[in-house]
Residue frames as a rotation matrix with the C-alpha (Angstrom) as fourth column:
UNK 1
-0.165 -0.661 0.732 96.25
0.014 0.740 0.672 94.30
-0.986 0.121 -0.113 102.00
UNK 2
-0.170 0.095 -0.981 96.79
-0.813 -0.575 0.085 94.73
-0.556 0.812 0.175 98.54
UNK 3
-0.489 -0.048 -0.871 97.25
-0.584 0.760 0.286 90.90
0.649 0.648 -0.399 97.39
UNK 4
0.376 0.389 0.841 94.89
-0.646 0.761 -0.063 88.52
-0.665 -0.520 0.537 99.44
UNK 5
0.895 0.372 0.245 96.00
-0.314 0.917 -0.246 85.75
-0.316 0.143 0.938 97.16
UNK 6
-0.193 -0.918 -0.346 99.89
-0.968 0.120 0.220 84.50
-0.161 0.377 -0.912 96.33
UNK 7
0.384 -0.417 -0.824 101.44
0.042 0.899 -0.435 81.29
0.922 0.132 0.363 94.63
UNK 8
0.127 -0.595 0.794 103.41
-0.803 0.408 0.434 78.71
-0.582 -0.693 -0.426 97.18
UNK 9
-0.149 -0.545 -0.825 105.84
-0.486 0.767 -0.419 76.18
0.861 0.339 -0.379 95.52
UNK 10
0.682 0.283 0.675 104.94
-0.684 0.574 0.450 72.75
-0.260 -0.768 0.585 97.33
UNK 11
0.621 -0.251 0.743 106.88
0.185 0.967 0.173 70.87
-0.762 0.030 0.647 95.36
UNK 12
-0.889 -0.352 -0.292 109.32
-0.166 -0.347 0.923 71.47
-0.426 0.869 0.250 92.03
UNK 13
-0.913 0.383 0.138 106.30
0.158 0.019 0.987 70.54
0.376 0.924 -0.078 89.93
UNK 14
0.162 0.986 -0.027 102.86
0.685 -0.093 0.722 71.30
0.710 -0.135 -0.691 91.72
UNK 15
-0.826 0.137 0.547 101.98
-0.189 -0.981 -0.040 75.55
0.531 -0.136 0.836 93.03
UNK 16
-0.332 0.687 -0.646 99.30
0.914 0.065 -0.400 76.35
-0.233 -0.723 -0.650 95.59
UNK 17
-0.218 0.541 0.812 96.80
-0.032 -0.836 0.548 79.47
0.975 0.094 0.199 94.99
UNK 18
-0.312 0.506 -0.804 96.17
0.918 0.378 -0.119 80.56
0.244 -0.776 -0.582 98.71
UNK 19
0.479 0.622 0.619 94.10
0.131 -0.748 0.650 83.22
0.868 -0.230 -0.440 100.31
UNK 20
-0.743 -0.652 -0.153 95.66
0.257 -0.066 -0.964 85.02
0.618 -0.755 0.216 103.00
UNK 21
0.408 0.862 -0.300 93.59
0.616 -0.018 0.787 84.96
0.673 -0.507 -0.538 106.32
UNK 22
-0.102 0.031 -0.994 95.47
0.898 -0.428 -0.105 87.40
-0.428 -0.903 0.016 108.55
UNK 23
0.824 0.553 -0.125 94.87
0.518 -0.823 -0.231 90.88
-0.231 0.126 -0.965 108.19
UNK 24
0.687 -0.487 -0.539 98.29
0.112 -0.663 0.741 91.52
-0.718 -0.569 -0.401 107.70
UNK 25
0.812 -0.131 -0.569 99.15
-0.547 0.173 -0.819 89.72
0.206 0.976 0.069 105.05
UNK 26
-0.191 -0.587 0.787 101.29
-0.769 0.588 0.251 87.31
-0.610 -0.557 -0.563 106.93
UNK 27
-0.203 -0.081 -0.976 101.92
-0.616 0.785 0.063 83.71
0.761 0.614 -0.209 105.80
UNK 28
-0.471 -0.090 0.878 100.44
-0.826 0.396 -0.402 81.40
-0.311 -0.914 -0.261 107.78
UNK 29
-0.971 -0.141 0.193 100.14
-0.123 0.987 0.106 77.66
-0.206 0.080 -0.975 107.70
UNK 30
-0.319 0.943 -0.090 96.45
0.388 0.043 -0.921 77.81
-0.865 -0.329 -0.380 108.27
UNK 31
-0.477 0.130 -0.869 95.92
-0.560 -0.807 0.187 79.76
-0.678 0.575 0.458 105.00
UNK 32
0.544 0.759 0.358 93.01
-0.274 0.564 -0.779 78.76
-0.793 0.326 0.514 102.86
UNK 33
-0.769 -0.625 -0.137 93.78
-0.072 -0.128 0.989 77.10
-0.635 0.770 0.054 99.47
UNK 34
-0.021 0.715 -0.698 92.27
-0.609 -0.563 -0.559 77.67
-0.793 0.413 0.447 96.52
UNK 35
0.849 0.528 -0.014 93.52
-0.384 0.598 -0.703 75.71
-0.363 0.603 0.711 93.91
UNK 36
0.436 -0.863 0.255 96.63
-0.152 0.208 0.966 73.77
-0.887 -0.460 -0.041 92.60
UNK 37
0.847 0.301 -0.438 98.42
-0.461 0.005 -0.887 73.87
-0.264 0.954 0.143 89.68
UNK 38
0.613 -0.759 0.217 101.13
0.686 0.648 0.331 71.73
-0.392 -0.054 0.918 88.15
UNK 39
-0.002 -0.778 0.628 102.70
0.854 -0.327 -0.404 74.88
0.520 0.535 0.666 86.10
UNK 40
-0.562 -0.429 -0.707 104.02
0.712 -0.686 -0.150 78.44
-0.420 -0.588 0.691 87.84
UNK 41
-0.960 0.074 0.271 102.90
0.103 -0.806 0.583 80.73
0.262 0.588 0.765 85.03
UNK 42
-0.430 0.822 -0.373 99.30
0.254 0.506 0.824 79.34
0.866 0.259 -0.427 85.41
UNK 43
-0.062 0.072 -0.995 99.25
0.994 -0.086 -0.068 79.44
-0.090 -0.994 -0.066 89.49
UNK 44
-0.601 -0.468 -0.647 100.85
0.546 -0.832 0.095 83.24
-0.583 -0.297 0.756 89.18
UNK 45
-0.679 0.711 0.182 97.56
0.092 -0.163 0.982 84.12
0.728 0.684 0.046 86.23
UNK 46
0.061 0.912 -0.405 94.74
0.463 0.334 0.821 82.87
0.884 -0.238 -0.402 88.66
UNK 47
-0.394 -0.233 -0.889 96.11
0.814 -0.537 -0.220 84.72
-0.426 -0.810 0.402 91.35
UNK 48
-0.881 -0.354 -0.315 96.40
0.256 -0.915 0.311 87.47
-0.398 0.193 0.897 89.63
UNK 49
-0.620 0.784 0.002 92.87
-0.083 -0.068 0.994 87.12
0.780 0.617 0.108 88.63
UNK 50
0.020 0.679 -0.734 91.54
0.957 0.200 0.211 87.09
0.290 -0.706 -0.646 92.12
UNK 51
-0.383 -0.237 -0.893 93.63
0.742 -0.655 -0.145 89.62
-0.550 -0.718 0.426 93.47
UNK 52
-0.995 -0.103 -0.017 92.03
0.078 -0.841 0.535 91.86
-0.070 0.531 0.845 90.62
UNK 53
-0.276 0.911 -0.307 88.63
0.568 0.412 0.712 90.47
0.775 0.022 -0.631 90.90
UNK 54
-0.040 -0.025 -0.999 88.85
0.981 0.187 -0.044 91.37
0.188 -0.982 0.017 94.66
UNK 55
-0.798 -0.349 -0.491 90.23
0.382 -0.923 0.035 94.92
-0.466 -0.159 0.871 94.29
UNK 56
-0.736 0.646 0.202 87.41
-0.044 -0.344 0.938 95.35
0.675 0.682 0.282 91.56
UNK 57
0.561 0.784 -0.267 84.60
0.632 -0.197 0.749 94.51
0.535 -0.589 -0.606 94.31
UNK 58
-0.170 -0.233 -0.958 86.46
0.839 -0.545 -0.016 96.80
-0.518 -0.806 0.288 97.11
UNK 59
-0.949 -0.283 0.136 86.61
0.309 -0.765 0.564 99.29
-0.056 0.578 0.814 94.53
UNK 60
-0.597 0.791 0.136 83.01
0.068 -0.118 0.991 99.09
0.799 0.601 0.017 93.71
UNK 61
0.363 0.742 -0.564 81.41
0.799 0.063 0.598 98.59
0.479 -0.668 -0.569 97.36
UNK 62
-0.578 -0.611 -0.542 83.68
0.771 -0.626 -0.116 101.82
-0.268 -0.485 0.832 98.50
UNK 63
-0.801 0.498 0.332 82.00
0.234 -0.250 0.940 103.33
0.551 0.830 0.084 95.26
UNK 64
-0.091 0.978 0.189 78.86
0.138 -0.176 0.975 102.83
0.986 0.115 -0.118 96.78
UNK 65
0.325 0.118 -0.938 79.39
0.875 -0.414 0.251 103.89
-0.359 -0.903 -0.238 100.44
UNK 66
0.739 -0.116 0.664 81.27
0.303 -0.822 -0.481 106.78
0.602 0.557 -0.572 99.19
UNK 67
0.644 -0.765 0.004 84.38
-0.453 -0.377 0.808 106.37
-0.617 -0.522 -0.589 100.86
UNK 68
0.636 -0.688 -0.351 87.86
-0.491 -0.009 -0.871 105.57
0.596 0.726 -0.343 99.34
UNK 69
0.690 -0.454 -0.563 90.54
0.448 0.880 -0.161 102.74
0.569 -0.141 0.810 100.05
């Protein structure tokens, strides 16, 4: 799964940061949140700062088994 985190519009004025918990990368109610924000740009940043965070550790713990995504 390339993105484990996405924005969700709850409302016109308040975004959800959630973590996706199936392996598929489904949406599912049950998904963790993370954090809420009142602006889009913001929400769609911090994502994007996990989901790169994230890939950086896979990247690195592959690294050090020596195998490859």
């Amino acid at each position: 799964m390339n993105n484990r985190y996405y924005v969700q519009r709850l409302t016109e004025q308040i975004f959800l940061v959630r973590e996706h918990l199936s392996a598929n990368g489904a949406l599912r109610a049950d998904d963790r949140i993370v954090r809420s924000f009142q602006i889009l740009h913001d929400a769609a940043l911090y994502a994007s700062s996990l989901n790169h965070a994230q890939s950086t550790h896979q990247n690195v713990a592959c690294a050090e088994r020596g195998t490859h995504l």
